[in-house]
N, C-alpha and C positions, 0 to 999 in steps of 0.2 A: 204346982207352981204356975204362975203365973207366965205367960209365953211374956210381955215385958220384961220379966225378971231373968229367963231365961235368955232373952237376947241381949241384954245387957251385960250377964255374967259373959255372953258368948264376946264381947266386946271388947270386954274388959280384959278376957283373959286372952285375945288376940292383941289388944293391945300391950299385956306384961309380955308377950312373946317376943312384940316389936323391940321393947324396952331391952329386955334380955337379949336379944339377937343385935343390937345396935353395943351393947355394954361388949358384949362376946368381941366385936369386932373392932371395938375402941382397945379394948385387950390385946388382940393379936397386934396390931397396931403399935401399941406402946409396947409392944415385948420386942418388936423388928425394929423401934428407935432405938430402944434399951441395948439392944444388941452392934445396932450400928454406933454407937456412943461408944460399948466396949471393944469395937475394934479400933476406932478412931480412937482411942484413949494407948490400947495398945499400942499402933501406930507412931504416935505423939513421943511414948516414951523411951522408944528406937530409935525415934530420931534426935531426943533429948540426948541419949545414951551416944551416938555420934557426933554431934555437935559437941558433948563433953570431950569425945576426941579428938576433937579436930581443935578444937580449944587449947587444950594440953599440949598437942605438938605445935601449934602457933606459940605457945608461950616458949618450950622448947628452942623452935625456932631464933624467937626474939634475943633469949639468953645468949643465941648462940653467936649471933649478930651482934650483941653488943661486947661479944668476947673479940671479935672482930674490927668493930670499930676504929679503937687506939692506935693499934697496929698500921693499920689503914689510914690515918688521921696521921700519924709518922712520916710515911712513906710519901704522904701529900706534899706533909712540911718538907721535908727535904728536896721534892723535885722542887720545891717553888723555890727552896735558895739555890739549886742548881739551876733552876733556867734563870735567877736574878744574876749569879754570879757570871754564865754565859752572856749575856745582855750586857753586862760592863765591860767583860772583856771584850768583846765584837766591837762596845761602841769604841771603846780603848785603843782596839785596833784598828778600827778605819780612822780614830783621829790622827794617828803614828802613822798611818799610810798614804791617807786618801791625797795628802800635797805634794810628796814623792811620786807618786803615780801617776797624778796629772800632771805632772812636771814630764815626767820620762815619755808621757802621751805627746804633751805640746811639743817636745824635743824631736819625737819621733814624726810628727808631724812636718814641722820643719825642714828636717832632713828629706824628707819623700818631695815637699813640695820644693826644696831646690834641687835638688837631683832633678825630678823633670826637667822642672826651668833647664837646667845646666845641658840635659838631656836635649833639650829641644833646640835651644842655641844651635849646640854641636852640630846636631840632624840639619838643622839651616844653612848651616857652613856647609855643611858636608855637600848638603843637592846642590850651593850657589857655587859652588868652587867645580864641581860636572857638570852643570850647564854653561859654564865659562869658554869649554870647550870647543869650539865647531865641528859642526858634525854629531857632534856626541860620541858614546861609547859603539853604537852598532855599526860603523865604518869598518872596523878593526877585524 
């Protein structure tokens, strides 16, 4: 044979090597994707499989809240006509009060500021009628 022929085959067949050792390695390659898919595939459906949990008891939940609701919604209503019904009566009662009171106020007032007055008179009599005296009281 020909040493061209020969070093061509020798070329050729280094180069299906290349081929083959590049196909080998696109292989292992696609089989560590392939793998990493099947776990994250795994993965995915655990976590499906939880979220269908957590699904189910939120809906749970939900039910159990709106068995609640009404009751609740009751209990609303009723304080709201107890604090209306409070509110009428309070204003009810400072209407029925409030002119009494300030009456008995001004009243009471009155009385304190003539009492002093009357008070204070007196106390003037009192010193002008011992200064009146000669001498005064320390004589005695």
């Amino acid at each position: 044979m020909p040493a061209l022929i020969q070093v061509c085959i020798v070329i050729a067949t280094i180069g299906l090597l290349a081929i083959a050792m590049t196909a080998v390695r696109m292989m292992i390659r696609f089989t560590k994707a392939t793998e990493d898919l099947s776990q994250l595939t795994h993965a995915v459906r655990g976590s499906i499989v939880q979220f269908d949990l957590v699904t189910h008891e939120a809906r749970g939940l939900v039910a159990s809240i709106r068995d609640c609701v009404p009751p609740v919604l009751r209990v609303v209503d009723r304080f709201e006509a107890v604090g209306q019904r409070t509110a009428e009566l309070s204003s009810t009662l400072l209407e029925e009060l409030e002119l009494p009171v300030f009456t008995a106020a001004a009243v009471a007032r009155g009385v304190r500021s003539g009492a002093t007055h009357f008070l204070r008179r007196l106390m003037n009599r009192v010193s002008r009628h011992n200064s009146s005296i000669p001498g005064g009281n320390d004589h005695e």
